[in-house]
C-alpha positions in Angstrom: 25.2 144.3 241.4 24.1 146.6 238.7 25.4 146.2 235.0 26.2 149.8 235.7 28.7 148.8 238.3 30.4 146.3 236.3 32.0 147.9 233.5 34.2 145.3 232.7 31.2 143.2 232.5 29.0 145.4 230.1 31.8 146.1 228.0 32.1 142.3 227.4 28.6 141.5 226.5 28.6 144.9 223.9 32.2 143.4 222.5 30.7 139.8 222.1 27.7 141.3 220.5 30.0 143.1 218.1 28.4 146.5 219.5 31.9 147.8 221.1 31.8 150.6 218.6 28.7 152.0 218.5 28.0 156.0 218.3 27.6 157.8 221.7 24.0 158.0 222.0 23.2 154.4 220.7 25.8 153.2 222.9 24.0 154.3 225.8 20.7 152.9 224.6 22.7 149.6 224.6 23.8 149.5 228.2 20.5 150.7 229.2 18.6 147.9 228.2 21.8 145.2 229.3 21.0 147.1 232.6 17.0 146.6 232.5 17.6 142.9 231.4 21.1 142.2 234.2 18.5 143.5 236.9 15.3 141.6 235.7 18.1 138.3 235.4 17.5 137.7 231.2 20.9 137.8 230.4 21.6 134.3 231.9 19.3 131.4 233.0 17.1 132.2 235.5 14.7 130.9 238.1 12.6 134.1 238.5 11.1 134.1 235.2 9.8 129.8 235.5 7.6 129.4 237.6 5.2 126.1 237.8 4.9 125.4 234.1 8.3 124.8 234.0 8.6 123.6 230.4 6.6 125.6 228.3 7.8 128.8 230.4 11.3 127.6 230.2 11.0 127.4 226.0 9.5 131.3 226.4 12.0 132.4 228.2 14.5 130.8 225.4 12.7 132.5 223.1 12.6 136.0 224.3 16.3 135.4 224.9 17.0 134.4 221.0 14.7 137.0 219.8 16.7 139.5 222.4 20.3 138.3 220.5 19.0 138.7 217.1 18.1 142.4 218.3 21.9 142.6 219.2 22.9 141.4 216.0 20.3 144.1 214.2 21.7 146.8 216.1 25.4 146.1 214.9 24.3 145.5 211.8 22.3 149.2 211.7 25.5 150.9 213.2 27.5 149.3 210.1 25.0 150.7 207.7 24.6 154.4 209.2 28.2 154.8 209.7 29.2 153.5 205.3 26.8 155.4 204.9 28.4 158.4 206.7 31.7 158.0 205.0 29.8 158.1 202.1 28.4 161.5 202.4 31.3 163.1 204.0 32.6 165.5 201.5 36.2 164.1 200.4 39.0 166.5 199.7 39.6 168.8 196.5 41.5 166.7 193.6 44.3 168.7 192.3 
């Protein structure tokens, strides 16, 4: 089943990322890539990506996951900034 298919599912992993509020476009960059990495099987433990070298693949596979998060993080984190910044240039109403 396609993280396309399960809404309920991608809206989860955006809201435990703290992505739930991103802007349109960015939003759909998001579940893109939660939709290339559901169907490749990097959003949970997987078998297809270890194969003989179980150990050292195992750690790379770990490591691509972490580095993967922190991306998450970097993202929400970018979306904070662009949209305080926004506020800040919005043009705020006549004093009287």
């Amino acid at each position: 089943m396609s993280l396309f298919n399960n809404n309920k599912k991608a809206d989860g992993l955006l809201e435990d990322r703290g992505l739930a509020n991103l802007d349109r476009d960015a939003f759909w960059q998001v579940r893109a890539i939660l939709s290339e990495l559901e169907e490749e099987q990097l959003l949970k433990n997987s078998k297809k990506v270890i194969s003989s070298d179980y150990v050292a693949e195992k750690a790379i596979a770990s490591y691509l996951r972490a580095i993967v998060e922190q991306n998450w993080v970097l993202i929400a984190q970018n979306d904070q900034i662009i949209k305080g910044l926004n506020s800040k240039n919005k043009p705020s109403a006549p004093k009287k």
